[in-house]
PAKOLVO-213873 format. One record per residue (C-alpha): residue number from 1; x, y, z. Coordinates in nm, 2 decimals. Example, Ala and Ser with C-alpha at 12.3 -4.5 7.8 and 13.67 -1.06 7.14 Angstrom:
   i      X      Y      Z
   1   1.23  -0.45   0.78
   2   1.37  -0.11   0.71
//
This chain:
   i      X      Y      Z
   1  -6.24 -13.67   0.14
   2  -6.25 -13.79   0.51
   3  -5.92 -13.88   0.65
   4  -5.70 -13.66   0.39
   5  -5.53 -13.35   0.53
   6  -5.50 -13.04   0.32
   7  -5.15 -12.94   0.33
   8  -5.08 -12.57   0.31
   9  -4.80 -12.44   0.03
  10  -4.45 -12.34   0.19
  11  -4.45 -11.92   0.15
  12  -4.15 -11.88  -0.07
  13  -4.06 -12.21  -0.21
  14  -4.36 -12.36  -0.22
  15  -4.49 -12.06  -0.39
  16  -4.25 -12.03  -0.63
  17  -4.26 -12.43  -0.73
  18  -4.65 -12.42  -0.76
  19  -4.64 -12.13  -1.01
  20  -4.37 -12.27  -1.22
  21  -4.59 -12.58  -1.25
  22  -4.89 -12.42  -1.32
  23  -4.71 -12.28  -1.61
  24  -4.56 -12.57  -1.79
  25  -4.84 -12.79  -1.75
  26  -5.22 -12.81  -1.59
  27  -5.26 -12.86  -1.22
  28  -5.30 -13.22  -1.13
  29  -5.69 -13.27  -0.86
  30  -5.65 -13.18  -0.55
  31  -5.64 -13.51  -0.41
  32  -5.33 -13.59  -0.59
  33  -5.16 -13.31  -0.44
  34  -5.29 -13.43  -0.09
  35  -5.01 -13.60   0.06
  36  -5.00 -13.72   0.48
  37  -4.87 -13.55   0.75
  38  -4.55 -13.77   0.78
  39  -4.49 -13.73   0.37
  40  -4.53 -13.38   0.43
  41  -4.27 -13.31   0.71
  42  -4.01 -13.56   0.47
  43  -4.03 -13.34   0.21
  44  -3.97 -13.00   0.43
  45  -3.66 -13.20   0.58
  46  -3.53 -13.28   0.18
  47  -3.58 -12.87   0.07
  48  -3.40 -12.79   0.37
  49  -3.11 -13.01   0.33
  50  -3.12 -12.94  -0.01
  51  -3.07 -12.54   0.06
  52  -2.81 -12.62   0.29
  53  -2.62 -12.82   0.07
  54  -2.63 -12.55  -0.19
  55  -2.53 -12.26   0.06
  56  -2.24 -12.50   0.18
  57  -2.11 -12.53  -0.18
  58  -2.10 -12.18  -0.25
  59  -1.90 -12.12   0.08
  60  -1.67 -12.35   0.01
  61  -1.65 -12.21  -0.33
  62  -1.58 -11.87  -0.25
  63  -1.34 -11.99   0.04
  64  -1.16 -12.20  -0.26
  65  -1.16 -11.90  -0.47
  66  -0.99 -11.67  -0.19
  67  -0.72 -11.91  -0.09
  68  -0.60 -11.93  -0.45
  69  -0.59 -11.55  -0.53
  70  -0.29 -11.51  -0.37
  71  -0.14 -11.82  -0.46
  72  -0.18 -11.75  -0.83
  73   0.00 -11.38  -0.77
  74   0.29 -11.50  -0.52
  75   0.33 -11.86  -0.63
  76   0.62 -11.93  -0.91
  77   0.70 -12.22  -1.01
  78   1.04 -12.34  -0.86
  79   1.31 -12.24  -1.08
  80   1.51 -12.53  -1.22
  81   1.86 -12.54  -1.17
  82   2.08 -12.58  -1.42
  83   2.33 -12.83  -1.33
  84   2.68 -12.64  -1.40
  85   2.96 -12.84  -1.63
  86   3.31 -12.86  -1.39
  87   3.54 -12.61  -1.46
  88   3.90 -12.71  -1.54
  89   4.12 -12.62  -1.22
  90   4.34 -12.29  -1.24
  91   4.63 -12.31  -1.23
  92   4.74 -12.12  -0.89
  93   4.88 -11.78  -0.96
  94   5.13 -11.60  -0.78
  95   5.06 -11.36  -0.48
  96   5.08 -11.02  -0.62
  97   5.40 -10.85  -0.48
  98   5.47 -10.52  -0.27
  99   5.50 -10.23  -0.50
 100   5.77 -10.16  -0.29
 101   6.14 -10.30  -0.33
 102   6.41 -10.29  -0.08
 103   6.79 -10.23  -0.04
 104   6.87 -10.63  -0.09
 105   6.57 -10.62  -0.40
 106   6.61 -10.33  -0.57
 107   6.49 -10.15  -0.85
 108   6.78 -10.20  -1.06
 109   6.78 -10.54  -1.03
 110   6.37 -10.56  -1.14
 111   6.26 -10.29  -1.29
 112   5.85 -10.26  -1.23
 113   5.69 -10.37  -1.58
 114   5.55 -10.08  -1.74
 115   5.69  -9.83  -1.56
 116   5.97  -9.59  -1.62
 117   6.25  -9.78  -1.54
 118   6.12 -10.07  -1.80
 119   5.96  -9.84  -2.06
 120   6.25  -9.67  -2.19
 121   6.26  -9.39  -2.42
 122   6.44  -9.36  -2.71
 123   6.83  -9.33  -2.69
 124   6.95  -8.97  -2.69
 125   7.27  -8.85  -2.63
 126   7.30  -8.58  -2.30
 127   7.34  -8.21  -2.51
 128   7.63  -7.99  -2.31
 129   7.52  -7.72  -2.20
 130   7.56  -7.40  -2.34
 131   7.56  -7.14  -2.07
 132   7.84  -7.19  -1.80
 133   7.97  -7.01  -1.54
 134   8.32  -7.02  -1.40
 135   8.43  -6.95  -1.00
 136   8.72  -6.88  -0.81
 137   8.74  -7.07  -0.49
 138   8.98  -6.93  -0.24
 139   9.04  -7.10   0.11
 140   9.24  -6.96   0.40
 141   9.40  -7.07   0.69
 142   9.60  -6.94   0.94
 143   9.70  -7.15   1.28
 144   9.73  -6.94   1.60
 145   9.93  -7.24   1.75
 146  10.29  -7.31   1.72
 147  10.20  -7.65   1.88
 148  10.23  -7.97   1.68
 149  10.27  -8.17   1.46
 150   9.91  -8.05   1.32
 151   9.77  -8.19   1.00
 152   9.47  -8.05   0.76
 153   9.28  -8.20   0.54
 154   9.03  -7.96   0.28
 155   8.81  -8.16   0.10
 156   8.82  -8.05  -0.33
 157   8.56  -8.04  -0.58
 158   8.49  -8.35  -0.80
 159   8.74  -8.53  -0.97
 160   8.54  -8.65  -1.25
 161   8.38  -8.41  -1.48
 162   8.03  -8.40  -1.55
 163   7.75  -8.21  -1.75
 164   7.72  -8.00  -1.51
 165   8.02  -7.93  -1.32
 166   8.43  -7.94  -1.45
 167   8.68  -7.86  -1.21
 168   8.99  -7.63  -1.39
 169   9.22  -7.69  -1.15
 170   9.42  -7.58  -0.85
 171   9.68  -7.41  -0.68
 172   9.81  -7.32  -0.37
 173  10.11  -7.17  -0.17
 174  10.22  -7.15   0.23
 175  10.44  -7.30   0.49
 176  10.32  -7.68   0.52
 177  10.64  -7.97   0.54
 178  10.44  -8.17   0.34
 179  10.12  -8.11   0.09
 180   9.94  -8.33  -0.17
 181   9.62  -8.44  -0.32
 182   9.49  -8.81  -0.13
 183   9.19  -8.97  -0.35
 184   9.02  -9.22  -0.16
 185   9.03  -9.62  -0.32
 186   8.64  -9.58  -0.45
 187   8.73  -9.20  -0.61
 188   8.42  -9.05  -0.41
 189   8.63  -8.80  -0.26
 190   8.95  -8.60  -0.30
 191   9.11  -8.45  -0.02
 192   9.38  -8.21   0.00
 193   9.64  -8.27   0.26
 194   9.94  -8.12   0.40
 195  10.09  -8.09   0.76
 196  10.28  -7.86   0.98
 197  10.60  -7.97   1.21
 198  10.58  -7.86   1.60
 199  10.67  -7.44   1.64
 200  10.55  -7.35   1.33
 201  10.22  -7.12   1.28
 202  10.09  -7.27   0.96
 203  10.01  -7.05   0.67
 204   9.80  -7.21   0.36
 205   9.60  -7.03   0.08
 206   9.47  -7.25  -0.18
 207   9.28  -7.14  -0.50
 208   9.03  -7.42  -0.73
 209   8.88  -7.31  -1.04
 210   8.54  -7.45  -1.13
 211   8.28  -7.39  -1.40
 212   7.95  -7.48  -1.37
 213   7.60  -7.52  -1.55
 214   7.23  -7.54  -1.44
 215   7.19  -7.93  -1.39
 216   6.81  -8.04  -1.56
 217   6.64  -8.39  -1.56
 218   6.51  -8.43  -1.89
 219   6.21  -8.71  -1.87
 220   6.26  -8.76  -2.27
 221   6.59  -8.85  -2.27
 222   6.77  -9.20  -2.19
 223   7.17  -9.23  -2.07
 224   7.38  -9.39  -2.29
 225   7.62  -9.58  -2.05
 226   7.46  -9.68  -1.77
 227   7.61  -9.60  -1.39
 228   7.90  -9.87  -1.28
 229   7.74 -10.16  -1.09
 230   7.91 -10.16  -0.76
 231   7.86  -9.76  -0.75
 232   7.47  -9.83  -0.76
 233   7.56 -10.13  -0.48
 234   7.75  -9.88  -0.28
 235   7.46  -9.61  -0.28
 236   7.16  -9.87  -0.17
 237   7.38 -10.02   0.16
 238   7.34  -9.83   0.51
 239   7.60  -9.63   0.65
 240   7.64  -9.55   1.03
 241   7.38  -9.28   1.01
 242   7.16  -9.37   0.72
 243   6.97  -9.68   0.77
 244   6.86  -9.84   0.48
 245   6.61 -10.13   0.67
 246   6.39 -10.12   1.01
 247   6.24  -9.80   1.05
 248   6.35  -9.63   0.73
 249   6.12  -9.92   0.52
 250   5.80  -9.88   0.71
 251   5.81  -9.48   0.60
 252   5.86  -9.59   0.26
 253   5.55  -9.85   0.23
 254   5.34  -9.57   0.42
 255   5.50  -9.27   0.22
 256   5.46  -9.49  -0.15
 257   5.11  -9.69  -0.11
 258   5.04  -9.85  -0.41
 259   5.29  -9.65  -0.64
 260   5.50  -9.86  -0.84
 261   5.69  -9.63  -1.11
 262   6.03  -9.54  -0.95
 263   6.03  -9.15  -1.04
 264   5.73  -9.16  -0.88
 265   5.78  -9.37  -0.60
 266   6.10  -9.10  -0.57
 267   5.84  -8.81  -0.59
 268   5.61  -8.88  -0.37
 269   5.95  -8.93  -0.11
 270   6.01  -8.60  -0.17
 271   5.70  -8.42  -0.15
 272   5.67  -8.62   0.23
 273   6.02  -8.50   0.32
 274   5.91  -8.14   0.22
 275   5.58  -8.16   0.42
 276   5.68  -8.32   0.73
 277   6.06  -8.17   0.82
 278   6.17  -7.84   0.98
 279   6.47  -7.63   0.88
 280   6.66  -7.57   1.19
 281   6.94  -7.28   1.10
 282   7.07  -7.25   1.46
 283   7.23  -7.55   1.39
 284   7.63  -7.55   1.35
 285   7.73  -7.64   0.99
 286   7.52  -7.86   0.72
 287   7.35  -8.07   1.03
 288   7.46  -8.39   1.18
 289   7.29  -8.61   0.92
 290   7.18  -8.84   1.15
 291   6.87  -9.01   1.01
 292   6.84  -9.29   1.25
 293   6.80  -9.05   1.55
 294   6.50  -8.85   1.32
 295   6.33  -9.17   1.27
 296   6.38  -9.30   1.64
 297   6.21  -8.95   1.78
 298   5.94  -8.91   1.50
 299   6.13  -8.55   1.47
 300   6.24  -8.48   1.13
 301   6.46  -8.21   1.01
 302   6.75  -8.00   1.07
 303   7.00  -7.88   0.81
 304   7.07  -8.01   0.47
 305   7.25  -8.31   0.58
 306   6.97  -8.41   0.76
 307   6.70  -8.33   0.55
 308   6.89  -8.46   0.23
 309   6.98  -8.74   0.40
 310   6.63  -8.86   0.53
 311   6.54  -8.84   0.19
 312   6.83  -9.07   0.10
 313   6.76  -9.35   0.34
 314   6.38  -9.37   0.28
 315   6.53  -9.39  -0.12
 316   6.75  -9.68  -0.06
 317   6.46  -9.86   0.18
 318   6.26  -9.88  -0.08
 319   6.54 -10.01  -0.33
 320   6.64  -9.69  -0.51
 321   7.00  -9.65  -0.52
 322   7.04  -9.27  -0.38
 323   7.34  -9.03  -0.16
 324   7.40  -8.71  -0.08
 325   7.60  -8.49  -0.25
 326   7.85  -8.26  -0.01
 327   7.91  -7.90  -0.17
 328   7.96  -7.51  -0.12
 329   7.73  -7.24  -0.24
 330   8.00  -7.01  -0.43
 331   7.75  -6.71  -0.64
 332   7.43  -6.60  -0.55
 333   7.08  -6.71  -0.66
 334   6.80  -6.68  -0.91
 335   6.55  -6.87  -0.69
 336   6.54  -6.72  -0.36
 337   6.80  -6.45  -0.18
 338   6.84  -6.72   0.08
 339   6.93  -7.03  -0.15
 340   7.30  -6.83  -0.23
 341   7.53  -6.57  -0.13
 342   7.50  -6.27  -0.07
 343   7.87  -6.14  -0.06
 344   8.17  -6.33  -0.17
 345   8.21  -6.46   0.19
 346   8.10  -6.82   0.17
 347   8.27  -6.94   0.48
 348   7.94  -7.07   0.59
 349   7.79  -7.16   0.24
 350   7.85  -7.56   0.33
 351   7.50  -7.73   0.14
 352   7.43  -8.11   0.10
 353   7.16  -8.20  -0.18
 354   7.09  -8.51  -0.28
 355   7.02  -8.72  -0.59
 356   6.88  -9.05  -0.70
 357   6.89  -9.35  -0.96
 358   6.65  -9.48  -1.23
 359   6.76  -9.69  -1.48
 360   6.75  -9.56  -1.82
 361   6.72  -9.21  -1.72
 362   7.08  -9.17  -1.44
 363   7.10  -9.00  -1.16
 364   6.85  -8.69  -1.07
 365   6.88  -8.46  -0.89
 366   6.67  -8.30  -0.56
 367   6.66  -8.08  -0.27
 368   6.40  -8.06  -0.07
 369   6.60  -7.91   0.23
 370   6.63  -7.57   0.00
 371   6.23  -7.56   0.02
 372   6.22  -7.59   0.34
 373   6.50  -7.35   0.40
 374   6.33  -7.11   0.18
 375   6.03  -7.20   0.39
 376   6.19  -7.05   0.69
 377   6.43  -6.78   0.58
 378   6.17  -6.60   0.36
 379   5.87  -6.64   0.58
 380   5.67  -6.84   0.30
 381   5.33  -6.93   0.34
 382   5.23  -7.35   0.26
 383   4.98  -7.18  -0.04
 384   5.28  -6.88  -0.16
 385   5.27  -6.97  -0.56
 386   5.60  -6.90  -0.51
 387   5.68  -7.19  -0.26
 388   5.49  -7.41  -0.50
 389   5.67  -7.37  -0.81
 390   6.01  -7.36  -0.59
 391   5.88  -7.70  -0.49
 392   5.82  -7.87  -0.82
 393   6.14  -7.69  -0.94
 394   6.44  -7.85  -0.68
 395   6.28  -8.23  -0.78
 396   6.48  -8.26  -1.11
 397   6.68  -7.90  -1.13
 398   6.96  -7.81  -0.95
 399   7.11  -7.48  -1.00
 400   7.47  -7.45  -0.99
 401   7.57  -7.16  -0.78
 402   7.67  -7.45  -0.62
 403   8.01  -7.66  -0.64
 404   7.99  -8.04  -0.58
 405   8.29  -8.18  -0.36
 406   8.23  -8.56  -0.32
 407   8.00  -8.81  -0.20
 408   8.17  -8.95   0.05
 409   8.05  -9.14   0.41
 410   8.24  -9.30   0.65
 411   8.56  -9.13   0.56
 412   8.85  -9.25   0.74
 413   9.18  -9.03   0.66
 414   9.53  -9.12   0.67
 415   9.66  -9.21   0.99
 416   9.29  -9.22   1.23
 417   9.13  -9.53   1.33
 418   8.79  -9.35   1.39
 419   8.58  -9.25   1.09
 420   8.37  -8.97   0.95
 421   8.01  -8.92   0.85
 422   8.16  -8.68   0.56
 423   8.35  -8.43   0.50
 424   8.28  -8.13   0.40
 425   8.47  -7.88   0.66
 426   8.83  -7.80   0.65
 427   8.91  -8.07   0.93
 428   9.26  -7.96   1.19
 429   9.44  -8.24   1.36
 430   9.64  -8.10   1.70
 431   9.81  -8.27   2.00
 432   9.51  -8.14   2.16
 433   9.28  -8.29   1.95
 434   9.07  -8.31   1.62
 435   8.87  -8.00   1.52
 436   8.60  -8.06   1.29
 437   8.57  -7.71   1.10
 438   8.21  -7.64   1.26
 439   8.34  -7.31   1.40
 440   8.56  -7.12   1.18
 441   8.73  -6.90   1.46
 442   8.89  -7.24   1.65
 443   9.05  -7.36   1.30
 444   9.11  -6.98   1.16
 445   8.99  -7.03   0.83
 446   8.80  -6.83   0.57
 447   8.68  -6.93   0.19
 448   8.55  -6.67  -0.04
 449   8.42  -6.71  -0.37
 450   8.36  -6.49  -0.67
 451   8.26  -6.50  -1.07
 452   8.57  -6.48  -1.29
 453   8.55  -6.45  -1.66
 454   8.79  -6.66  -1.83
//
């Protein structure tokens, strides 16, 4: 047929269309396949499209199906928030309070709940002891001067007797005008007193009997009367050279941290004062017993007045009625050679220990300057097992080869305006002035003591 173009089949589509044709149904004639040159170049433009369409749908398809992979892994759904009922308001609850108490709040006043000053054992009466020992006490003096008027005073052992310490009684003789027993108003110390006219050289021996026990602290047992109130009072003020405030209450808070039980609170006073003071024995006497001039330098130690008495002050800071006790070592000891005599020549056996109150349990007894003159007279080590159980021994025991004389600070005696720390020296009044017993020679004295069996 003139006119009529054959059109030649596309390689692959075409192809592929014809056969599929041929196979469902017959071929149409030729001529009806014969289509013109512009119906031709339409169709071309229709498969093209067509297979771009289809490639553009799978892209977009696949880009579809990437984007939400990790949308489907990483994608939660927002959580829903719960909407939260109003709590009631709390009632506002009170600061928690220092662990540690002061002199003006003290321990006796609030025990810490729970602790052993509020969780009392049972009642049970203090046992005597059975094992006691009895000394004689002789003191000596002799005055080189005829010059006077001079007066003496000799301080005695306690007036009161205890479960650990009775005093038998006393007796002297000499050359004195006048002589007698002076108690001071609050019965903390007894003095004996006597006084020699001008031209005489004053004789004076005087003899005291005492008998003592080992002193315990016994953790199971309760006091049945409990100490006086203004004796507890008394023994939490500050005296002229134990502070009780300042300096004295920031050692305590650093010393007690978050300890609240009073024994322990005690304890942990004593293990400090152990670990952090020197025994000085070139000192004269028992020490100064000045605390505030420790605390001022950072240096702590000395004798047992000012070791006991640190130990003292940093007590009543933190509101725990404690004092030191003024004494004489009168036998030897079972502890250390050092902690008692070693001849019946105790002119320079002057000791201070010290002791402290918990309610429901009394006063107990310490003395950390004995560790830490064992420390430097027997050349212990800080690891000696020896030192160790010396250590946890003195906090609760004290063992009587020992005589208590008073407790007395900031004695003033008969007839003097200025006052004492204590006393625990034979003390020598002369026109040429007061002599305060630290040198034996200037006074001419000498005290001996010695085990009698009664």
């Amino acid at each position: 047929m003139q006119g009529a173009v054959s059109v030649t089949r596309p390689f692959s589509f075409g192809r592929r269309f014809a056969a599929s044709r041929q196979l469902c149904r017959p071929e149409p004639a030729l001529e009806l396949r014969s289509v013109s040159a512009t119906g031709c170049l339409c169709r071309r433009k229709f498969l093209k499209r067509r297979a771009f369409l289809a490639s553009l749908a799978a892209l977009v398809t696949l880009a579809q199906s990437t984007e939400a992979a990790p949308q489907r892994t990483t994608t939660r759904k927002p959580a829903v928030k719960r909407k939260s009922k109003p709590k009631p308001a709390r009632k506002p609850t009170p600061t928690t309070r220092s662990p540690v108490h002061t002199a003006d709040n003290p321990v006796i006043d609030e025990p810490p709940k729970g602790t052993s000053a509020s969780r009392l054992p049972p009642v049970k009466a203090p046992e005597p002891p059975a094992e006691w020992r009895t000394f004689e006490v002789i003191t000596n003096v002799n005055l080189n001067s005829k010059l006077g008027p001079n007066k003496l005073w000799l301080p005695l052992p306690l007036n009161q007797d205890t479960l650990f310490q009775r005093t038998l009684g006393y007796s002297w003789e000499g050359n004195p005008l006048r002589a007698g027993i002076s108690r001071q108003p609050d019965g903390e110390l007894e003095l004996f007193h006597c006084e020699w006219p001008d031209g005489t050289t004053g004789k004076l021996q005087l003899k005291t009997l005492v008998t003592t026990a080992d002193r315990h602290f016994d953790v199971t047992r309760r006091t049945v009367a409990p100490e006086r109130e203004d004796i507890l009072r008394r023994n939490l003020q500050a005296s002229r050279l134990i502070p009780n405030d300042g300096l004295a209450f920031q050692l305590g808070e650093r010393i007690l941290g978050r300890i609240k039980d009073p024994v322990a609170q005690a304890k942990a006073v004593y293990d400090w004062v152990v670990d952090n003071t020197i025994y000085d024995p070139s000192l004269p006497g028992c020490g100064s017993g000045d605390v505030m001039r420790q605390l001022i330098s950072g240096l702590y130690g000395g004798r047992s007045a000012d070791i006991n008495g640190l130990f003292v002050a940093v007590c009543r800071a933190i509101g725990i009625p404690a004092r030191c006790v003024f004494g004489q070592r009168v036998g030897s000891s079972r502890l250390f050679r050092s902690l008692g005599l070693i001849s019946t020549d105790a002119t320079r056996g002057q000791h201070v220990r010290a002791e402290f109150y918990v309610p429901g349990y009394g006063w107990i007894p310490v003395d950390p300057s004995d560790v830490r003159r064992a420390i430097a007279l027997e050349g212990l080590s800080d690891q000696d097992s020896r030192l160790l159980s010396l250590k946890r021994v003195l906090f609760g025991v004290w063992e009587m080869n020992w005589i208590a004389f008073n407790v007395g600070i900031d004695i003033k005696l008969n007839g003097q305006t200025a006052s004492h720390p204590f006393l625990l020296l034979p003390r020598l009044e002369t026109p040429q002035g007061d002599l305060d017993g630290t040198d034996p020679a200037a006074i001419q004295y000498s005290i001996s003591a010695r085990r009698v069996e009664l």
